[in-house]
C-alpha positions, -999 to 999 in steps of 0.1 A, spaced: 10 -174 -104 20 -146 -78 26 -147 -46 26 -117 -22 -3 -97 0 -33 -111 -24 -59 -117 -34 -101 -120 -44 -130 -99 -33 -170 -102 -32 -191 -75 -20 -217 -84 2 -251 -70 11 -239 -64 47 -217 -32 33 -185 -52 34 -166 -71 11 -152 -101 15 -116 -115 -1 -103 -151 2 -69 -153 6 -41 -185 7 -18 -168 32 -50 -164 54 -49 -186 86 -80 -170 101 -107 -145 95 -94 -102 100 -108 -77 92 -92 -47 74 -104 -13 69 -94 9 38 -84 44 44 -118 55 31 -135 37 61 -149 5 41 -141 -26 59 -129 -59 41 -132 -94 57 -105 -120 48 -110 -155 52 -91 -187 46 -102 -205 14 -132 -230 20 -142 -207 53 -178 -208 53 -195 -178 51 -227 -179 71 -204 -174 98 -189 -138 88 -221 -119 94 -223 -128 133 -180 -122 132 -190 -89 117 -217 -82 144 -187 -92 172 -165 -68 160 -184 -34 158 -166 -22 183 -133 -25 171 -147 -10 139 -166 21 150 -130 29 172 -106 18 140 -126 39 122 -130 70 145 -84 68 150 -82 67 115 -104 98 108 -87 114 136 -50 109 120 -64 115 88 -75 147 98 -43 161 115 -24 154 82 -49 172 60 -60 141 42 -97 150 33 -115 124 12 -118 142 -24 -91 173 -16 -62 174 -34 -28 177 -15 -12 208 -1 14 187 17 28 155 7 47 129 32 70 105 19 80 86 50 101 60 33 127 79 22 118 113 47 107 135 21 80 161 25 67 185 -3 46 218 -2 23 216 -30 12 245 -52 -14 252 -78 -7 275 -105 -33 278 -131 -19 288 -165 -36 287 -197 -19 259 -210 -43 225 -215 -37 195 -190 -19 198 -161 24 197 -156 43 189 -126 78 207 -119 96 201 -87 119 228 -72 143 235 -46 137 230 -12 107 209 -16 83 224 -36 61 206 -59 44 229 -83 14 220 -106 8 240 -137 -22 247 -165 -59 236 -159 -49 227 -121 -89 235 -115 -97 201 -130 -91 181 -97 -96 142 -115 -66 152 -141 -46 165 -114 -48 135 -93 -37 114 -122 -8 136 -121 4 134 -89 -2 98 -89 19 97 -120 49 116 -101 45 89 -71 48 62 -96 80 81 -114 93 88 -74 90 46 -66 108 38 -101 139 60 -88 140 53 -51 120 16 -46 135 -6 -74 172 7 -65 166 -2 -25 155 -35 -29 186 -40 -51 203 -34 -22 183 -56 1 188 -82 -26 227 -81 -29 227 -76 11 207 -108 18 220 -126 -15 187 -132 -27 189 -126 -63 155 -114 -85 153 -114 -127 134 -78 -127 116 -54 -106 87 -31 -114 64 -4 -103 27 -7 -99 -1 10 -83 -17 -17 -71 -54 -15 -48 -48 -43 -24 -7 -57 -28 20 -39 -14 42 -63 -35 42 -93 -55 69 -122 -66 61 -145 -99 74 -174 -111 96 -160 -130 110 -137 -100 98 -106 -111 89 -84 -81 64 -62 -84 61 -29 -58 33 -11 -51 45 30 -56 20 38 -27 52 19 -3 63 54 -7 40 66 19 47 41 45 78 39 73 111 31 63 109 -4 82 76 -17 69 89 -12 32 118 -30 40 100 -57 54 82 -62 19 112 -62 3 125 -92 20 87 -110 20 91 -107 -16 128 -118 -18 118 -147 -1 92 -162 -24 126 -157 -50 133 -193 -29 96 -201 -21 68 -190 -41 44 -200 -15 37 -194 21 49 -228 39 68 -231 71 99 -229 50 89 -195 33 82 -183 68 114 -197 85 137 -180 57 117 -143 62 125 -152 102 164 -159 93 164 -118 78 139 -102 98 131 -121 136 105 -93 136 84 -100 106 53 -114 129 51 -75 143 57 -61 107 32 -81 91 8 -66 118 16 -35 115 18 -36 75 -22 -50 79 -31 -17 95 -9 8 76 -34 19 48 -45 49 70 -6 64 55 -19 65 23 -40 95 14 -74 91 -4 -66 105 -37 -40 80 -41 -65 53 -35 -91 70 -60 
């Protein structure tokens, strides 16, 4: 069993979905960066209840979704539009990208001085390179991610077995029994504080692979702030751009 920012999902009629969740206390709701909204509920919440929670909300909904649009728009993140521009906030990186089609078959990446990411060969075939560039992130997280939270590890002295990189749709990270921490490459994309906020939620199920009081108490020993983190990490999805999510 994991434990980290879970968990399962049905889809409902209403054009939601709806995912049950241990660490939840209370219903939220969550929108995605491509506008779908998620509700999560405690296990055993009944769910006649969430249409008429739904219903309460619009609101906050049509707003959440007309700021994320907004932001999404003044970075250049267009659903279905491959990058020109990539921003790394965790480790302050930012890449020009450029498309050169050659007559090779599939698509290279080769990154270059001063921060240019160039993509070579059939670079008109958008879905391979997407897979691409996701591939780079992935690469990118394995060098940078997995030696940080080495460092938060030895700094807090919480000690893991191994550490790996996913790409996964709704966990930023994950801690098994065995102490293997998964990372989500996409933390790539978010501020520097939020990732290392994960990293210490994750170190911390290294000591308690749950979310008791205790788990919470030893996350509040390293970070005092992790109550305004863990809000901030619920809304931080608008970072990531669309064809990372694709």
């Amino acid at each position: 069993m994991e434990n980290g920012f879970l968990s399962q999902r049905h889809i409902m009629p209403a054009g939601y979905t709806v995912r049950e969740s241990r660490k939840a206390k209370h219903v939220s709701l969550r929108l995605s960066i491509s506008g779908s909204l998620e509700v999560v509920v405690p296990p055993g919440f009944d769910p006649g209840q969430i249409p008429a929670i739904v219903q309460k909300k619009q609101g906050w909904i049509e707003r959440t979704r007309q700021r994320m649009q907004a932001q999404q728009a003044t970075i250049g993140l267009l659903a279905g539009v491959l990058p020109e521009h990539i921003r790394l906030q965790s480790i302050a990186e930012n890449w020009q990208v450029e498309y050169c089609p050659t007559q090779r078959l599939g698509v290279k990446v080769v990154g270059q001085p001063q921060g240019q990411l160039r993509l070579y060969g059939s670079v008109h075939d958008n879905a391979t390179c997407q897979r691409v560039l996701q591939e780079w992130i992935t690469h990118k997280a394995q060098i940078h991610l997995i030696p940080w939270l080495r460092k938060v590890s030895r700094e807090l002295d919480l000690p893991f077995e191994s550490a790996r990189i996913r790409r996964q749709k709704t966990l930023w990270g994950s801690c098994s029994a065995r102490q293997t921490i998964s990372l989500n490459s996409k933390l790539l994309f978010l501020p520097p504080q939020l990732v290392r906020y994960v990293f210490i939620h994750e170190l911390c199920h290294t000591k308690h692979l749950n979310h008791s009081a205790n788990f919470w108490q030893l996350v509040d020993q390293f970070e005092p702030a992790y109550r305004e983190l863990d809000h901030q990490l619920r809304d931080s999805r608008f970072c990531v751009p669309p064809w990372m999510e694709l």
